[in-house]
N, C-alpha and C positions, 0 to 999 in steps of 0.2 A: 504493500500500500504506500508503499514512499516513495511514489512517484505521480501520488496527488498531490505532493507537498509543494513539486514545481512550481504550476504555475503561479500560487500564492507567492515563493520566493522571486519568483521574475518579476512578478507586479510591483513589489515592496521595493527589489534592486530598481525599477525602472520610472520609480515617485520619486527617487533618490538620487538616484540619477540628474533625472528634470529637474529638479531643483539646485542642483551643484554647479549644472552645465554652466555657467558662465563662461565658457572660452570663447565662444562667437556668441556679439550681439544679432546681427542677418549674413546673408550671404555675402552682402559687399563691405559688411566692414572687415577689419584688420584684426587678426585673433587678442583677445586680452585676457590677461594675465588668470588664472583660478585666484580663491581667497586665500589667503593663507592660512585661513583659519574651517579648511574642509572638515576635517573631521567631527571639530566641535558643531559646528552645520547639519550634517548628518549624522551626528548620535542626537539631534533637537530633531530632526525632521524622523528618524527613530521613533524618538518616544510620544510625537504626534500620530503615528500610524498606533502605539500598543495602547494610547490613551483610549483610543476609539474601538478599541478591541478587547479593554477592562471594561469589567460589570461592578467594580469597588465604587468606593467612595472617594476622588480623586483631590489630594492635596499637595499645595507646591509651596517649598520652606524659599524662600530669595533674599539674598542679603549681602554685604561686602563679607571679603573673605575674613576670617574672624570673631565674625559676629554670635555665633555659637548655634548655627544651622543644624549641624550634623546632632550635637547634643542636646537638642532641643528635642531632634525626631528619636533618636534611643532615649529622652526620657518618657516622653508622649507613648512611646509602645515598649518599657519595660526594659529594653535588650529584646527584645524577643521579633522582631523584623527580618524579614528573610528579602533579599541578601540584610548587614548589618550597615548604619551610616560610617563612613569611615573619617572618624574623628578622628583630628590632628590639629597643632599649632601653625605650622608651613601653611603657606601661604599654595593654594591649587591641592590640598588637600584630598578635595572632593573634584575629579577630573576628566572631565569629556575629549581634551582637545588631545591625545594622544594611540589612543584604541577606539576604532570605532565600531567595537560590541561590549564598551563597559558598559557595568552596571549603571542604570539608570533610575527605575524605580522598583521600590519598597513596599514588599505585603506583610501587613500585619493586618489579622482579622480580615473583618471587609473593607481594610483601607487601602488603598495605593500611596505612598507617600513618596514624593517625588524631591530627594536633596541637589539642587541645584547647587551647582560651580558657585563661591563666589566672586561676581562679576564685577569689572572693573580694574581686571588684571592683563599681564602682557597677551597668556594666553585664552584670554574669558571677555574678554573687553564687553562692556555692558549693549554697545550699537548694536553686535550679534546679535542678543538676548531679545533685543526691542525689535531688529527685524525679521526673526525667524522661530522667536517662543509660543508656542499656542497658549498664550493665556488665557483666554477663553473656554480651553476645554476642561477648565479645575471647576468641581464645585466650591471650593476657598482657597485662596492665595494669604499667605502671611509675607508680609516684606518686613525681617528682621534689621533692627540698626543696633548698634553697641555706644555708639559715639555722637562726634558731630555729624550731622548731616550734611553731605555729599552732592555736588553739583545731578552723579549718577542717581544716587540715590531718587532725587526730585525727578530725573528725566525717567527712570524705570517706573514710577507712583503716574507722572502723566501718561505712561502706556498702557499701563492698568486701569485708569480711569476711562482712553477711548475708548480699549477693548470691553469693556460692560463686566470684568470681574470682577466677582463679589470677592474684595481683599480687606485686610486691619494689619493696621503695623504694631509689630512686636518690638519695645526698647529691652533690651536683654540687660545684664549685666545693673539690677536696679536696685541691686538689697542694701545698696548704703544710699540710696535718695533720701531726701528731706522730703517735707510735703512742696515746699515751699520753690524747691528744684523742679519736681513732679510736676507742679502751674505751670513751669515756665519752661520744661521739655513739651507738655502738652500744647501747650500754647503753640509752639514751634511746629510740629509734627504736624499741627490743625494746620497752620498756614504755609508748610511747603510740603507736604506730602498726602493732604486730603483733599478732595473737592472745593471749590468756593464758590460762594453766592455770588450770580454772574453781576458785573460792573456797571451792569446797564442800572442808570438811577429810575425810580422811581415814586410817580407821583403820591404813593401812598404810603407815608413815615412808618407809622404803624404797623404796616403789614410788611416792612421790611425790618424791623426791629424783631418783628416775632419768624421772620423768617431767619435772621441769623441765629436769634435764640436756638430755635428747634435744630439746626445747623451746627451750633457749637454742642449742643446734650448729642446728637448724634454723632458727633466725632470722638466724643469720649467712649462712647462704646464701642467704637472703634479702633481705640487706641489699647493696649495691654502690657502692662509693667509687669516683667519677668524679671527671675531668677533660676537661672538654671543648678545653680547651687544647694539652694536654699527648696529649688523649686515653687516657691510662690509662682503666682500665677497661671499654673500649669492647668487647674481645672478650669479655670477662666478658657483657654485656650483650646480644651476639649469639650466645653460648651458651645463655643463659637463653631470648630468642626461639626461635632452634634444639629447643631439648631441652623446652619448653613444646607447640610444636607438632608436633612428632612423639608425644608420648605423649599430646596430645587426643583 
């Protein structure tokens, strides 16, 4: 019987294909260069064919490298995910751009959980991510930050916004915050990395004061202060997976 399997592999080799081919624009122009960054290209266009071919619950961790991606998904499922995140300090840690049949994504349960590169590096550069990620096909996205906030960071939050994923950003690393810090990373977070009430004035004061209002109480439920450590906020984070995917 394994010679059904063919055509499926030819079909998969030849989505991947089309999508690499950049050496010719048409017939008459001049052959141009491939990416340099093919493989990482094609372990994304990869795991956009297995996304669509999972029956789970589909989750994608994204963040600069650092941030504590990997340990956030073995704390969320115990150790117990098959394959394991592969937690490390090094910087590509977690890495697409060199085999293009590594590990991608993560079963635990009925979840697929997907540890993205973190992007922003020589080999993961975040332009990639924004032009060739299926963010669309997660039923939740988390975009982790540890630090300051990143020109990438903002530019990865508005591709999330056009593409219509339902995402919340994770500040990691948060067990020594004040309350008084927490205002003021929130504050932050609300206005470079969440939606905003559009610019355009209008003539009714009122209804734009309660439109920010409702605006700012929804961005804090959108915001989530971890500790991977301590583990705070971790049930927070499996409520938001929970209550994402039931109302999909």
């Amino acid at each position: 019987m394994w010679w059904l399997l063919i055509p499926a592999a030819v079909l998969i080799g030849k989505k991947i294909y089309d999508a690499l081919d950049e050496g010719v624009v048409n017939s008459e122009a001049a052959p141009q260069p491939r990416s340099p960054h093919v493989t990482l290209i094609q372990n994304i266009l990869r795991l956009k064919i297995l996304l669509s071919a999972s029956n789970g619950k589909k989750v994608a961790i994204l963040g600069q490298p650092g941030a504590g991606k990997s340990t956030l998904i073995h704390n969320l499922t115990q150790g117990k995910s098959y394959p394991k995140p592969n937690i490390g300090v090094q910087t590509d840690a977690t890495d697409w751009s060199e085999w293009p049949y590594c590990d991608i994504m993560m079963r635990y349960e009925n979840y697929d959980f997907v540890d993205v590169p973190g992007y922003d590096t020589l080999n993961h550069p975040a332009s990639v991510f924004i032009d060739f990620f299926p963010f669309s096909e997660f039923d939740v996205i988390f975009l982790v930050i540890s630090g300051k906030i990143r020109g990438s960071d903002e530019n990865i939050a508005k591709c999330l916004q056009k593409s219509g994923a339902h995402f919340f950003i994770i500040r990691n690393f948060s067990e020594s915050l004040g309350n008084d810090e927490i205002k003021l990373i929130t504050k932050d977070i609300s206005e470079r990395l969440l939606p905003q009430l559009s610019q355009t004035p209008s003539p009714m004061l009122l209804q734009n004061r309660i439109q920010k209002m409702l605006h700012q109480r929804e961005n804090k439920h959108r915001i989530i202060f971890l500790s991977n450590r301590t583990r705070e906020g971790l049930e927070k984070v499996w409520g938001t997976i929970n209550l994402r995917t039931i109302n999909a």
